[in-house]
N, C-alpha and C positions, 0 to 999 in steps of 0.2 A: 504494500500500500504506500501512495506517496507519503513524502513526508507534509509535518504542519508548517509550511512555507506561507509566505503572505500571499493573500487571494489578490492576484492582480487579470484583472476581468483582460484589458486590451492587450495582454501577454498574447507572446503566439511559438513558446517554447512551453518542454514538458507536457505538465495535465494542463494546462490552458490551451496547449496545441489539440490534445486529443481532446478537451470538451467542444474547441471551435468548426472544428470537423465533424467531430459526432453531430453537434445541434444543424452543421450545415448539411448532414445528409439525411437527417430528420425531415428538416424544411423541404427537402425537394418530395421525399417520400410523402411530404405534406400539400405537396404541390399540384404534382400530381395524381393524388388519392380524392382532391377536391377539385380538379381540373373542368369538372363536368358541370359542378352547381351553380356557376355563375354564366354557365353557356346552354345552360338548360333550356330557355327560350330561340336560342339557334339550331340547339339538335331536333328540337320538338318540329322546328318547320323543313328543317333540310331534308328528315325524316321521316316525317307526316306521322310522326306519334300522337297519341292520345295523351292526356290530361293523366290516366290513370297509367299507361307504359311509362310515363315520364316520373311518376311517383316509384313505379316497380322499381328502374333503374337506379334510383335514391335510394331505396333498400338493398339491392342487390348491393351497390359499392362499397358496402358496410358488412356486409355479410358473411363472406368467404375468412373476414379478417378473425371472425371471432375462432375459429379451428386454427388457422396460421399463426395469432400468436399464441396460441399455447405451443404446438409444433416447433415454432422458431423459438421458443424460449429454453424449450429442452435441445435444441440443436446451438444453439448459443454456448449454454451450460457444457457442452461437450467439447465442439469444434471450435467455440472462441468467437468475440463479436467481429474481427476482423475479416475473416472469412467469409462469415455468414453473411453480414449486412454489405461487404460489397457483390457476394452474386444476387443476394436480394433485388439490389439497384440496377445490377444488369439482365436480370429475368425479365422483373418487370417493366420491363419496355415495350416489349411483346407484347401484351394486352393493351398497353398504350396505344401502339401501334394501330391494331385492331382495330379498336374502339375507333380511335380520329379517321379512319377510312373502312369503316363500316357502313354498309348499304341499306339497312333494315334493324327491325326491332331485335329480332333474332341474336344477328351477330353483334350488338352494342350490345344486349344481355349478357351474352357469354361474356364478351370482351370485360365489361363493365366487374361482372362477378367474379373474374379471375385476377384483375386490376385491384379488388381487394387484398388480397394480398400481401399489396406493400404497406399495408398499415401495419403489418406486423415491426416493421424496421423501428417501431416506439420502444419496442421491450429489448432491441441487442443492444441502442446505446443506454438504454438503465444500467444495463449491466457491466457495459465498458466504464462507463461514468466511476461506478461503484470500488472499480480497480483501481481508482488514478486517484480520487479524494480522500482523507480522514475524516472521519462521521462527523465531526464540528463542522466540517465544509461540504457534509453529501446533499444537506437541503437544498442551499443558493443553487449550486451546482448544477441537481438532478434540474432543478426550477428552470434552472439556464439554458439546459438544455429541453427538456421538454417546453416551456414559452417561446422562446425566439427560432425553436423546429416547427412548432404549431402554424408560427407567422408566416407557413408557407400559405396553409388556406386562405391567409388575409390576402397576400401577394397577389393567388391565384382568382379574387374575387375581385379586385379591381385591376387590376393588370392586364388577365386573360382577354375579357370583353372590348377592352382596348387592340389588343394585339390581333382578335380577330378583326373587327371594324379594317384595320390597317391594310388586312389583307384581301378584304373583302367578303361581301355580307354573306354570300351563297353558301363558302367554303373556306371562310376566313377563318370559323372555331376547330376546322379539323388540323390545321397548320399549328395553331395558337396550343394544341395538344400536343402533338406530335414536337415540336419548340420542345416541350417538359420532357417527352420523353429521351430525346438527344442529351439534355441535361445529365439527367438520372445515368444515362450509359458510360457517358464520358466521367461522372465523377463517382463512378463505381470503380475504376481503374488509380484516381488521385487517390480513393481513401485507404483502397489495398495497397498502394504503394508507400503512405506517410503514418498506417497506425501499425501500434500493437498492443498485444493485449492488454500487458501487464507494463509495471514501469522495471526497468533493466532490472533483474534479479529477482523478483518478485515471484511469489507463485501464485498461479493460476487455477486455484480450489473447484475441482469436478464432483458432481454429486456420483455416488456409488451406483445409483442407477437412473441414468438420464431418462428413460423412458417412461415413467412417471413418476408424481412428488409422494416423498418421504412422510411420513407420517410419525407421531413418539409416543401415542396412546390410543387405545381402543375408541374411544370417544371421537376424536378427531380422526379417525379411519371412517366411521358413522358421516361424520362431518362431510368429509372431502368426500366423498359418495352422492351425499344432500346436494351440495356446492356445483357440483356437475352435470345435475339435471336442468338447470334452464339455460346451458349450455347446447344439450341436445334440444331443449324443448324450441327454443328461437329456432333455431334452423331447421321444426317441423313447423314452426310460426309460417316462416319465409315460405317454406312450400305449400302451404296453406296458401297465402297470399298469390302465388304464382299461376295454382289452379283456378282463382276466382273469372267469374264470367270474365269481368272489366279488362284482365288480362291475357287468360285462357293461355297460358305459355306451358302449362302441365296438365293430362289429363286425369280425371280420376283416379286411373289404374297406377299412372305416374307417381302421383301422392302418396296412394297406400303403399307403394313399395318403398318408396324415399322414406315413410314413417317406420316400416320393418326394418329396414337398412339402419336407420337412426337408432332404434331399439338393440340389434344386434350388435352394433357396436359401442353401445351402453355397457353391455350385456360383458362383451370381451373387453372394456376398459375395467369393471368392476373386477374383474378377473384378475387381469395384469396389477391395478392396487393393489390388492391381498394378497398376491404373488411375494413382490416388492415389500410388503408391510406384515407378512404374516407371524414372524417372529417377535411383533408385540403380542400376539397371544398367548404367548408360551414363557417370553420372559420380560423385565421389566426394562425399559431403557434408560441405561445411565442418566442420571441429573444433568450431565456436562454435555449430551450431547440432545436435551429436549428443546421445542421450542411449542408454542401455541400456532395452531389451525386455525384457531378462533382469531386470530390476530391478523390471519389472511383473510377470513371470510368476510372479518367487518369494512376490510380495505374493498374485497372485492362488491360488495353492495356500496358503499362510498363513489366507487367508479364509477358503478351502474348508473348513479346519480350524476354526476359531476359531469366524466367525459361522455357517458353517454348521454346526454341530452346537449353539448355542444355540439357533437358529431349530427344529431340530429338537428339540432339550429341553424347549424350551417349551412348544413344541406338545402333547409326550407325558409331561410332569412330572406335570398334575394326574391323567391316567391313571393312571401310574405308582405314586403314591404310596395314589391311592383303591386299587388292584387290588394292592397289596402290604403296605400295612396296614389297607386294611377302613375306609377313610374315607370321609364323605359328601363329595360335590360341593363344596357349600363350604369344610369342611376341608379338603380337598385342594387348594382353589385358591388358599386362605389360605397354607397351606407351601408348595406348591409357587412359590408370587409370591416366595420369599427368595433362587431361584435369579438370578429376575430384578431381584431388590431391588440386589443388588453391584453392577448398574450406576453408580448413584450416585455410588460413589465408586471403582469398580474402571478403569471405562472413561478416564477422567479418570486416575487413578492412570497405568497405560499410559501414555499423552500425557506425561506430567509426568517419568517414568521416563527414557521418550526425549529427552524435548529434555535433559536434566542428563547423560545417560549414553552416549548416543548410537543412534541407531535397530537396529543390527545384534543389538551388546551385550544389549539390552533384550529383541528379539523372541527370541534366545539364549534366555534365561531362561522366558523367560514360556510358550514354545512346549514344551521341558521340564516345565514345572510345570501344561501342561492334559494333555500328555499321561500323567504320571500321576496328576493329579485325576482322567480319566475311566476310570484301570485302577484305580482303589479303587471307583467307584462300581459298578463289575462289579460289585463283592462283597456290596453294599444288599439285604438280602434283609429278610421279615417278621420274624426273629429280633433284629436290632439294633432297641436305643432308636429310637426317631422323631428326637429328637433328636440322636443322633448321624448318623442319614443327613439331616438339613438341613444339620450344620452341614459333613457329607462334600459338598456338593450346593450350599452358599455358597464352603467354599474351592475346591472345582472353578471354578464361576463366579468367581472371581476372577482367574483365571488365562485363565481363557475371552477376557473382556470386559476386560484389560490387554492380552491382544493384538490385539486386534480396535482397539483406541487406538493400542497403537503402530504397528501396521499403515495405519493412517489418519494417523498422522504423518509417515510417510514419501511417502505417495503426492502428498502438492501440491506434493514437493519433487524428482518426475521430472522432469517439463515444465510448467512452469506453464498456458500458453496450452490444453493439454490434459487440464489437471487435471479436468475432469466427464468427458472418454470414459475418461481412466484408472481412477478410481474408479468408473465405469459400469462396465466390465470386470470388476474388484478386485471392486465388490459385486456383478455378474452372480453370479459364483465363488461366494460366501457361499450363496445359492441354489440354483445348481448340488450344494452340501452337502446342503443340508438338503433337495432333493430326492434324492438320492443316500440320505444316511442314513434317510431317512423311508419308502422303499422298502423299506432293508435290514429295518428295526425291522419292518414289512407281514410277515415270512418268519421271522426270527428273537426268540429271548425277549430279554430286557431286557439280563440280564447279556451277551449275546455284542453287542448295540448298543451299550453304554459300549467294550467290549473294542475292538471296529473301530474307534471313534470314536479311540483315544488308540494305534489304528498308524498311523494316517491322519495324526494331529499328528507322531507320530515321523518319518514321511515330510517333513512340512511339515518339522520338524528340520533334515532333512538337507539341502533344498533350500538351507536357507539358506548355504550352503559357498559357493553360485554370488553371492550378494546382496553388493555391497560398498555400504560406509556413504557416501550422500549427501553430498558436502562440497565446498569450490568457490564458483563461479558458476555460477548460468542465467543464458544470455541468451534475450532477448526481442525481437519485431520489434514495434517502434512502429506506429501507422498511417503515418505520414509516413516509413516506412522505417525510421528509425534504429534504433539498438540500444540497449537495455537493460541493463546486466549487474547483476544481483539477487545479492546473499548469501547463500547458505545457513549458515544459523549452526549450528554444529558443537559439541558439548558440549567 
């Protein structure tokens, strides 16, 4: 682990080199993964979509990621974030690709839903982050990086709309895509060439069994079981959604296989846990090497709230705001970007909160103040200034994206050695949201989708009763066996 050296942000040596890379290939994975929602009124006529395909495709982009990051978190945890997150970058292009020169509803779906994906690239750099700071500086840090990686969907919201115009109104937004994905390919090649995992000498702590999370009691084996059904349940959600008339992309028979499919591999995930965890039943596990489940589970509903209902904001802000004050496309992706603009310095702010105040404290607050940020925006209608619903729509987000930091400040400090499947989960969650809410928003108006959005955080509230504040030691197993005992530094 780095050493306690002074936090110099405009550094571009060391962990300041690897966090500015990291959050830079966040942003494009960010860029890209929102590329669509501000050009959603140009695909909709290039493509002769419907109202409702164009909603599909807003769930779809969100979809694919909630399996991907748990996957890429246990492949992180193995092969190391360097590896992972630059083929990440250069896979997904190809869907990019796709998608901006695709012909029909069909192949934007596909395209669209394998394009998810690269939302998984939020959980390799938690965990690259996690290598290079000391836990007094992992809040600002994780913050640093997840806010100013998010600030690609601000980017891609006022930027994009412009960049097509430029090019021209027919086929200007599949250019304005394709733009991102050249990006993402080429600085899949800068970030395997300038990072590594660890800082010189360091080790690089592999959980014993990548291919699912560790468990230290009977109870929390229960747990993580529980924890992983609205995991499979969203993506029976989604195919639900896929077969509805308004869509018809799935038929019946389509459905009930995709539900036995889901089932089945429930069925052999349950499996492989108690595989991997069976030897709590028989003996007790050391004190030195226990951690709480419950400490995951309350992050992973905190998620559910926080980034999952940005990812779903985002998606339906520049809608929102064109269909409620009579905006063009571009104007609308212009304001609507200020939601995502808070990242900057909101998500960072979180991070910073936390390490000075302490992780419980902080998410306390912050989890209170999204959830009545998103019971004011209920109330956003054509009536109020424009102004005054951006700046109802920047303090919501600020409240959004502080917890979604301080919630990523807590998670490298359950288990280290398992810090990518933990935040694979934590971020599955965030998904699992925004597929959830993005459903709700499909059936209901606007105001009744902020209203659900800020019980769901009130829920997130409450869970926190069960969450106690991180403090102590972790230990760690060396390769050569020995043990580790790490700091957690404590406000």
């Amino acid at each position: 682990m780095a050493g306690h050296k002074e936090f110099k942000l405009f550094s571009f040596s060391g962990k300041m080199k690897i966090l500015h890379l990291s959050w830079f290939a966040f942003f494009i994975t960010f860029l890209i993964w929102f590329n669509f929602a501000p050009l959603l009124q140009h695909v909709k006529e290039s493509l002769g979509l419907t109202t409702a395909e164009i909603k599909t495709l807003l769930i779809l982009n969100v979809a694919f990621t909630i399996p991907a990051r748990v996957v890429v978190g246990m492949l992180t945890d193995k092969y190391g974030p360097r590896l992972v997150y630059s083929l990440l970058l250069a896979i997904c292009t190809i869907p990019c690709f796709v998608f901006a020169f695709s012909a029909n509803f069909v192949q934007a779906a596909i395209a669209r839903f394998a394009l998810g994906m690269i939302g998984a690239g939020f959980v390799i750099g938690i965990r690259l982050v996690s290598e290079w700071f000391p836990h007094n500086e992992l809040g600002i840090a994780e913050g640093i990086y997840g806010g100013w990686g998010n600030f690609g969907s601000a980017v891609a919201a006022f930027a994009l709309p412009t960049v097509a115009v430029m090019f021209g109104r027919e086929d200007g937004w599949r250019y304005a895509m394709a733009i991102t994905g050249v990006m993402s390919l080429l600085f899949s090649i800068v970030f395997y060439r300038s990072v590594t995992d660890t800082p010189k000498g360091a080790t690089y702590y592999k959980p014993e069994n990548a291919g699912t999370m560790e468990v230290t009691s009977i109870g929390d084996f229960y747990l993580l079981l529980i924890m992983k059904v609205p995991i499979y349940v969203s993506l029976g959600l989604l195919a639900w959604k896929l077969s509805l008339s308004s869509v018809g992309l799935f038929s019946s028979f389509t459905v009930m296989t995709i539900y036995l499919v889901l089932g089945l591999i429930y069925i052999f995930d349950t499996f492989h846990v108690w595989k991997v965890n069976k030897h709590i039943f028989v003996e007790e596990v050391p004190e030195i090497h226990r951690y709480k489940f419950k400490q995951v589970a309350v992050l992973n509903v905190l998620y559910f709230a926080t980034f999952g209902s940005e990812l779903a904001v985002v998606s339906m802000l520049p809608l929102f705001f064109a269909d409620t004050f009579g905006l063009t496309p571009v104007v609308a992706g212009i304001v609507s970007s200020t939601y995502a603009f808070m990242n900057l310095m909101s998500r960072p702010s979180g991070g910073c909160l936390s390490d000075k105040f302490g992780r419980k404290a902080t998410l306390l607050i912050l989890t209170a103040g999204l959830a009545v940020g998103y019971f004011l925006m209920g109330y956003v209608n054509g009536s109020w200034p424009i102004w005054l619903a951006v700046i109802a729509a920047m303090g919501c987000s600020f409240f959004v994206q502080s917890g979604e930091g301080a919630v990523f400040a807590a998670v490298p400090l359950i288990k280290r050695r398992m810090t990518g499947q933990i935040a694979g989960m934590t971020g599955a969650y965030g998904n699992v949201g925004a597929v959830v809410y993005l459903t709700i928003l499909s059936v209901v108006d606007y105001s009744t989708f902020f209203f659900i959005i800020a019980a769901t955080a009130m829920l997130g509230f409450l869970t926190l009763v069960f969450m106690k504040e991180p403090s102590g030691q972790i230990a760690e197993v060396n390769d050569d066996g020995t043990i580790t005992m790490i700091d957690v530094a404590k406000a």
